[in-house]
C-alpha positions as CSV (number, residue, x, y, z in Angstrom):
1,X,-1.0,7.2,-5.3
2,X,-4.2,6.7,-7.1
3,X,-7.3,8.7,-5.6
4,X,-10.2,6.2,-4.8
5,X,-13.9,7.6,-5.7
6,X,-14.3,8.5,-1.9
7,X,-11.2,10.1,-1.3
8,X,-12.1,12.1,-5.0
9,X,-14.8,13.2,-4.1
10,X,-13.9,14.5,-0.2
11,X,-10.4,15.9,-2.1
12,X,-11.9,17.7,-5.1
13,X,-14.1,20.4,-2.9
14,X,-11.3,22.0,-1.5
15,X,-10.4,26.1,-2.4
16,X,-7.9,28.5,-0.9
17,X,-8.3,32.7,0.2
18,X,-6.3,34.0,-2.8
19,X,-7.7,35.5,-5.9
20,X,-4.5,34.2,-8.1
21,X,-4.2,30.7,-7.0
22,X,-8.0,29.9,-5.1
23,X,-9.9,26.9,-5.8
24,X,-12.8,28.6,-4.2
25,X,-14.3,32.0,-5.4
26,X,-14.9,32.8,-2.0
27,X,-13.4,32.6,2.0
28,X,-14.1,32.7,5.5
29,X,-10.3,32.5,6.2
30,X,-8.5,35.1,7.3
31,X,-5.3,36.4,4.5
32,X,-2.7,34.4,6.8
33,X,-5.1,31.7,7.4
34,X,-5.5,31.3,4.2
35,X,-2.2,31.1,3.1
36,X,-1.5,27.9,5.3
37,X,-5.2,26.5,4.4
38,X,-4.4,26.9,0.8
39,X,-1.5,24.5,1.0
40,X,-3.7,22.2,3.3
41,X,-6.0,22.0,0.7
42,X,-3.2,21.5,-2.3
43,X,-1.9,18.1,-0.2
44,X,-5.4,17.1,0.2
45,X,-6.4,17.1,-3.0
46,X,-3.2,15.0,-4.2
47,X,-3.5,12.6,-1.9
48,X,-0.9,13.8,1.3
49,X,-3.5,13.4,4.2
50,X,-1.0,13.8,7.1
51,X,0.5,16.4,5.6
52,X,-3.1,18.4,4.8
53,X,-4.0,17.4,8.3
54,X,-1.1,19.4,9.7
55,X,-1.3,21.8,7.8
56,X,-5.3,22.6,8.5
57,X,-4.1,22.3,12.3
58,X,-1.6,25.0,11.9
59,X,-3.8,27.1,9.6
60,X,-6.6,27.0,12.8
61,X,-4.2,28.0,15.4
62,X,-3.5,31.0,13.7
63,X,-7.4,31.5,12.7
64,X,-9.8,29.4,14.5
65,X,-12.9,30.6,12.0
66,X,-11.0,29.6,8.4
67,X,-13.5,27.0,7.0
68,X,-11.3,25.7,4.2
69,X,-9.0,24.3,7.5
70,X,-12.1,22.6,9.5
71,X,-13.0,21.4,6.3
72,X,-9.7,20.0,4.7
73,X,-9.1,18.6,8.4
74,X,-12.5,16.9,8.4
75,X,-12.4,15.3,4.9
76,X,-8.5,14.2,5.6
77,X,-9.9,12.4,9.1
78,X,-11.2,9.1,9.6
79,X,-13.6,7.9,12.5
80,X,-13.7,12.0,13.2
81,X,-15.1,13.1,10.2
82,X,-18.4,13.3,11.0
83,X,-18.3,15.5,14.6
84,X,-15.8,17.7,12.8
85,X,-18.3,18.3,9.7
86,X,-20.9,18.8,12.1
87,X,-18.7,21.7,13.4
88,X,-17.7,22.9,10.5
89,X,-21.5,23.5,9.8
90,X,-21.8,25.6,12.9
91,X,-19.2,28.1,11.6
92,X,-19.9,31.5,9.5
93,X,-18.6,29.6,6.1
94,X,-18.6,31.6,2.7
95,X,-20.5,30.7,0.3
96,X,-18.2,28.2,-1.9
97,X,-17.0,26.9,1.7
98,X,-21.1,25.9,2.4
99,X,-21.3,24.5,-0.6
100,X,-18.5,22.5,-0.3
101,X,-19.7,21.2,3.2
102,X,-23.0,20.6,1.5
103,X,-21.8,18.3,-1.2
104,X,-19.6,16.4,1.1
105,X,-22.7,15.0,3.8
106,X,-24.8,14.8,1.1
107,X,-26.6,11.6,0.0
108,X,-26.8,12.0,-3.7
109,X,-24.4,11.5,-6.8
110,X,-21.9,14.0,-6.3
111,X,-20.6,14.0,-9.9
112,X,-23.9,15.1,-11.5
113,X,-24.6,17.6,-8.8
114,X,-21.0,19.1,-9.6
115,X,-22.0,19.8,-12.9
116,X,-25.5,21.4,-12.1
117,X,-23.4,24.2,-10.0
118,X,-20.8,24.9,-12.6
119,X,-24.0,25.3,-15.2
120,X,-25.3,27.6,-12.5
121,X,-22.6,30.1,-13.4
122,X,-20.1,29.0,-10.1
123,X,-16.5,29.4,-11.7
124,X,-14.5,28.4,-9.3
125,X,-12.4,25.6,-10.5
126,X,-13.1,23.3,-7.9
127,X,-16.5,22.3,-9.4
128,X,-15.1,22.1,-12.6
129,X,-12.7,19.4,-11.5
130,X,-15.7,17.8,-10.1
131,X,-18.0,17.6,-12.6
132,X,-14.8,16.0,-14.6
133,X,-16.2,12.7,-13.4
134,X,-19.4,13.3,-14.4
135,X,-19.6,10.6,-17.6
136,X,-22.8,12.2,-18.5
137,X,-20.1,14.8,-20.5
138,X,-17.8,12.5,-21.6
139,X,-15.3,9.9,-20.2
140,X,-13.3,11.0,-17.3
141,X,-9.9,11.0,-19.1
142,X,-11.4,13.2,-21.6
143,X,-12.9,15.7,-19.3
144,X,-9.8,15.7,-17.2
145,X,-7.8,17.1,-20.2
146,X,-10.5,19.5,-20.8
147,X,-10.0,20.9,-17.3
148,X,-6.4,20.9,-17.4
149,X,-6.6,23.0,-20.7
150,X,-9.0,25.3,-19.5
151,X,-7.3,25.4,-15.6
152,X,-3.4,25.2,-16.2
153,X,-3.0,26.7,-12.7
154,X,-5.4,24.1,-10.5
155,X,-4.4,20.7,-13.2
156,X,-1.9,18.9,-10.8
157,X,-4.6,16.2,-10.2
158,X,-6.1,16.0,-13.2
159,X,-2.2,15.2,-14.9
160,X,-2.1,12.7,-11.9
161,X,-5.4,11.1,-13.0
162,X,-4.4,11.1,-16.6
163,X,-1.2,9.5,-15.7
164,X,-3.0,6.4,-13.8
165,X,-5.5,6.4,-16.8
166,X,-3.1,6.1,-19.8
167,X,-1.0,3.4,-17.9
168,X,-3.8,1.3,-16.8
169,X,-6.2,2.1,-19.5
170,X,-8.8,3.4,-17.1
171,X,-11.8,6.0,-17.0
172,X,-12.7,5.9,-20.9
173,X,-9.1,5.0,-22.0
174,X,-9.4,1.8,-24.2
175,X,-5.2,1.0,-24.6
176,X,-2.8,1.1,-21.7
177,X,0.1,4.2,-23.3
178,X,2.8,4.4,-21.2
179,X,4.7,7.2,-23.8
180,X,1.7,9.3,-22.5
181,X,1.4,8.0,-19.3
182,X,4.9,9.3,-18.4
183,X,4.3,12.5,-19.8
184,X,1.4,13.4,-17.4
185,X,3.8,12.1,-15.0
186,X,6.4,14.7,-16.3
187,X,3.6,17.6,-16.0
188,X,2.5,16.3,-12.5
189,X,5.9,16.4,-10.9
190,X,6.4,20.0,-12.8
191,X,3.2,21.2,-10.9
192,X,3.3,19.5,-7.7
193,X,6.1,19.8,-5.1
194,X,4.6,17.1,-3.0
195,X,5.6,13.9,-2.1
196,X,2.7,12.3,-4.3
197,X,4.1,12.8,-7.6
198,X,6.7,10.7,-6.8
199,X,4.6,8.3,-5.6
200,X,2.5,8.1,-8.3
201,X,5.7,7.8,-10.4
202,X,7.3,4.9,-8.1
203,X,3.7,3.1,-8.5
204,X,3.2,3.5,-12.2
205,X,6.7,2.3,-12.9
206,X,6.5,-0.4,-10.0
207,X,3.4,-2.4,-12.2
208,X,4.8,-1.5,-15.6
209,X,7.5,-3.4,-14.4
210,X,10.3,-0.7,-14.3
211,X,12.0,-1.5,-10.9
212,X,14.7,0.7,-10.6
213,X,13.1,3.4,-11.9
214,X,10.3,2.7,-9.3
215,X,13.0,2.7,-6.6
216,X,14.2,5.7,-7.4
217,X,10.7,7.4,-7.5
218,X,9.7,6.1,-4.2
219,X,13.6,7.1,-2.2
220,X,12.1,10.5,-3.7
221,X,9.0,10.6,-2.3
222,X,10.0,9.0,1.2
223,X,12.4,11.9,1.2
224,X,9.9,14.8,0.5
225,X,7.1,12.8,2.8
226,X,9.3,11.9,5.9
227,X,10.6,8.8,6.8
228,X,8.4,6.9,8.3
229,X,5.8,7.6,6.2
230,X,3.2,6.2,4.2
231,X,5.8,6.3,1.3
232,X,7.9,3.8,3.5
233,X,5.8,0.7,2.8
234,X,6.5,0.9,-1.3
235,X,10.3,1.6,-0.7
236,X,10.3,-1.9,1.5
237,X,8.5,-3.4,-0.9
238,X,10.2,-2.3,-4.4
239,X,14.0,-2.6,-2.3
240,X,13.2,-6.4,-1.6
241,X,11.9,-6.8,-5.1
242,X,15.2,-5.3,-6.6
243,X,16.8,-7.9,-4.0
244,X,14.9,-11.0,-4.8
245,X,17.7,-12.8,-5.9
246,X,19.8,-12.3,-2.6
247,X,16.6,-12.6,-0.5
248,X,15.7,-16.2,-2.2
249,X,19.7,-17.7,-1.6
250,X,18.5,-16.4,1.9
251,X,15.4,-18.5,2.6
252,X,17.3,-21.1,0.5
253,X,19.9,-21.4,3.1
254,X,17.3,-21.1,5.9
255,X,15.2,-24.2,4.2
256,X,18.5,-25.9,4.6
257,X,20.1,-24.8,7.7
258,X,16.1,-25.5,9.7
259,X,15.5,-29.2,8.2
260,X,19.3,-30.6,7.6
261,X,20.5,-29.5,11.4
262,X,21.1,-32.3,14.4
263,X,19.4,-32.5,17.5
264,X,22.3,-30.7,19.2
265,X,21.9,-28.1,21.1
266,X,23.1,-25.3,19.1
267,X,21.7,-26.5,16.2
268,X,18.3,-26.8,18.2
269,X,18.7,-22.8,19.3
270,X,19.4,-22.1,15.6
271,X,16.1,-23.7,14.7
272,X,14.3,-22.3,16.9
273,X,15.6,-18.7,15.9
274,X,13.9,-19.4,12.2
275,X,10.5,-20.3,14.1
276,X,7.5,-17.9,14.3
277,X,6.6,-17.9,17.8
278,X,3.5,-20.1,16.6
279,X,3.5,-21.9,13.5
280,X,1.3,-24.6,11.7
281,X,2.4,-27.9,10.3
282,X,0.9,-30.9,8.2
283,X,3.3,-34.1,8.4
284,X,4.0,-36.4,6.0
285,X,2.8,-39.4,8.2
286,X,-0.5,-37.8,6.9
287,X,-1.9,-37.1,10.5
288,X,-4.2,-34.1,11.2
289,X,-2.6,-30.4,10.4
290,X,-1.9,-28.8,13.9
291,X,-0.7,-25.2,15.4
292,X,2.4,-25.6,17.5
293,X,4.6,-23.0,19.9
294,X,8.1,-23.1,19.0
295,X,9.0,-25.6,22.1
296,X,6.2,-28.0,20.8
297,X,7.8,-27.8,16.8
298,X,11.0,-28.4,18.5
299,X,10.2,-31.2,20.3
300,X,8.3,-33.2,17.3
301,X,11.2,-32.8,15.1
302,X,13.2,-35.7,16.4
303,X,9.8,-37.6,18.0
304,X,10.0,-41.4,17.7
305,X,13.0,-41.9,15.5
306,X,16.5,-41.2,15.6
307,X,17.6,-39.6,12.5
308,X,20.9,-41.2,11.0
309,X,20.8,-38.5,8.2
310,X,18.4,-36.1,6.2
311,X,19.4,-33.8,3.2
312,X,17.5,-31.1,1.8
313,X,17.2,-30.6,-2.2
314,X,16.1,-29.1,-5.0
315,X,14.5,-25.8,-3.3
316,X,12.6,-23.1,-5.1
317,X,11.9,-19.9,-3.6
318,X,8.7,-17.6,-5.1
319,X,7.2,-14.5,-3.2
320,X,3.9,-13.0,-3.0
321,X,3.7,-9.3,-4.4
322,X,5.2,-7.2,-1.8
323,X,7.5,-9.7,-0.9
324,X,6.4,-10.1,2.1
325,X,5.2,-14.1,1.9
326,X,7.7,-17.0,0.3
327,X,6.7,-20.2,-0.4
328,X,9.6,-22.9,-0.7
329,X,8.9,-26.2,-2.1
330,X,12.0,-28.9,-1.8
331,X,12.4,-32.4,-1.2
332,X,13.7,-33.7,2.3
333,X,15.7,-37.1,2.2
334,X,17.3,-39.5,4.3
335,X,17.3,-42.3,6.8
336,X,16.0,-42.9,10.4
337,X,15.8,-45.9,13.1
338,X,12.6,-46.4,15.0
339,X,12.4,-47.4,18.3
340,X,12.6,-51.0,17.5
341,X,16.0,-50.8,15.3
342,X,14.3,-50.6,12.0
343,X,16.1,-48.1,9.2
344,X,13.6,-46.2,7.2
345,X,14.2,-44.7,4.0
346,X,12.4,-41.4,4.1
347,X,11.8,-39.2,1.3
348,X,8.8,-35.9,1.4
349,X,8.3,-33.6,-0.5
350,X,8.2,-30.5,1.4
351,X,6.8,-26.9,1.2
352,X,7.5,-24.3,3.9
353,X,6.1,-20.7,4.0
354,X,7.7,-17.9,5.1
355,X,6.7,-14.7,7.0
356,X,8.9,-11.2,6.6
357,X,8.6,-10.0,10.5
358,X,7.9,-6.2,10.2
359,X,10.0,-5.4,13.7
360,X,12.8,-7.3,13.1
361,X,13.3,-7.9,9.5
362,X,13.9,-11.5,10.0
363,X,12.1,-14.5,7.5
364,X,10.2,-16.6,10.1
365,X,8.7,-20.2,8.9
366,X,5.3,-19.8,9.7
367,X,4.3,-23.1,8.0
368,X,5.4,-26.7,6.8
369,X,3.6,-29.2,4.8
370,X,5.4,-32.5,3.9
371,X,3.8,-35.6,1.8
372,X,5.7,-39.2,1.2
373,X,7.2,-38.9,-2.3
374,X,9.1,-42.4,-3.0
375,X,9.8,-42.9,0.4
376,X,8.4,-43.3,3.7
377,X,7.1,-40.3,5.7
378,X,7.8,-40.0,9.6
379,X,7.2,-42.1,12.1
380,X,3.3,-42.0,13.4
381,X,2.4,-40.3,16.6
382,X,-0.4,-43.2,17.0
């Protein structure tokens, strides 16, 4: 997953209690509460909120005064961000821990103000990663390989930032490498045990096109994240994607069972079973657009003419990008007799949109627009 500025900037002043592996040159943290605090921080920083959330619980219960904990739980929160900063400022925090604190409620460029502490003489690599997206150095793909280099130990997300750079020509890269791109990706998932660098892997592939490969990537990452997780959304999406085909024959024969079907009663309990429980609709006798319960869709389907026959044809199936949406456009054909004995020839061309339903897993029409096309349209309500 790609780290937005915000979440960069909260994620990048994290550090841990030990000397070989802190991000932070100093502690407040306790040795065990450091430990767990130290792997809070690690999933923070690469993206795995829940999990650094967790983590920075458990690292608290054992040692209610580690700052890195308050901290990494505050920056992984939402709507409680701000009363748990506020407490975190009322602990005894180290040093790197205040100025981590510091830099997170403060108002001004953060990037810049990285840099000014690591010039200061501050060597703990957490500021160093910061001030990586300070362009004032250089581009940020070019000071992420700097800090990589010079922090082999700490470079997890710096490969995972390179990786989204060289594959979307991003942050001072100027042509989209994929050779390169998948490299970083080999070094990320080499340093990172997390679920993330399968993510990353899953989403990279996904918009270079790589399908399977992206399905594979994300099975991975669901697996190391939990299921359900946040990973869970990508594997629906990439699974229906590798499906499309079987998926499309599906709304296809939906199209035809919903618009081809009698006014018996089975056939009316089969319709309704394809309806959204409210759905919108613009007829092709050209009268206003309207929103309709199911009973009320039901109802107008055989209003003011008895249908003696109606085909559906040519239907084409697209989706939208998670495959979530289709749109199918077809023509609908055939003959009716108004009240007064009169046989219409009735030909629309038709589009119908359908919704995935995220509880049942079931492709509801959620929308129907029909337009005379050589033929008559149905009958008016007027």
């Amino acid at each position: 997953m790609k780290l937005f500025f915000s979440v960069i900037f909260l994620a990048s002043l994290g550090f841990t209690a030990q000397a070989q592996s802190s991000w932070f040159g100093n502690t407040s943290c306790s040795d065990d509460g450091a430990v767990i605090a130290d792997q809070a921080f690690t999933s923070f920083i690469n993206v795995e909120r829940s999990m650094a959330i967790g983590m920075a619980r458990a690292a608290l219960l054992i040692d209610e005064g580690c700052g890195i904990a308050k901290l990494v739980q505050a920056n992984a929160s939402g709507d409680s961000q701000d009363a748990l900063l506020s407490e975190a400022s009322e602990m005894s925090l180290s040093s790197d821990e205040r100025l981590w604190l510091d830099l997170t409620q403060s108002d001004d460029p953060w990037q810049p103000a990285a840099t000014a502490i690591v010039e200061s003489g501050n060597e703990a690599p957490v500021f160093s990663w910061m001030s990586s997206w300070d362009t004032n150095r250089g581009t940020v793909a070019e000071n992420m390989e700097d800090f990589a280099e010079a922090y082999p130990d700490h470079a997890a997300s710096a490969y995972n930032m390179l990786a989204y750079a060289y594959a979307d020509a991003v942050w001072g890269v100027e042509e989209a490498d994929m050779v390169r791109a998948l490299r970083y990706l080999d070094l990320y998932d080499a340093a990172h045990e997390g679920p993330n660098a399968a993510d990353s892997r899953s989403e990279i592939l996904w918009n270079a096109g790589e399908k399977a490969g992206a399905w594979t990537a994300i099975r991975s990452a669901v697996d190391k994240g939990g299921n359900p997780s946040m990973y869970a959304d990508r594997a629906g999406t990439i699974w229906r994607a590798m499906n499309e085909e079987n998926l499309a024959k599906a709304i296809h024969d939906q199209v035809q069972a919903f618009w081809s079907g009698s006014d018996e009663e089975a056939d009316m309990e089969a319709r309704a079973a394809l309806l959204a429980p409210t759905s919108s609709h613009c007829d092709s006798n050209l009268e206003a657009c309207y929103s309709a319960t199911k009973d009320e869709v039901l109802a107008a389907l055989g209003a003011g003419a008895e249908w003696l026959s109606l085909e559906v044809s040519d239907v084409d199936v697209t989706f939208n990008s998670d495959y979530r949406t289709a749109v199918a456009t077809h023509m609908n054909a055939g003959q009716y007799k108004t009240d007064d004995d009169n046989v219409v020839e009735y030909r629309a061309r038709a589009s119908s949109v359908w919704s995935l339903d995220p509880w049942s897993g079931d492709w509801l029409l959620i929308h129907g627009n029909f337009a005379p096309s050589g033929g008559a349209g149905i009958p008016s309500t007027k």
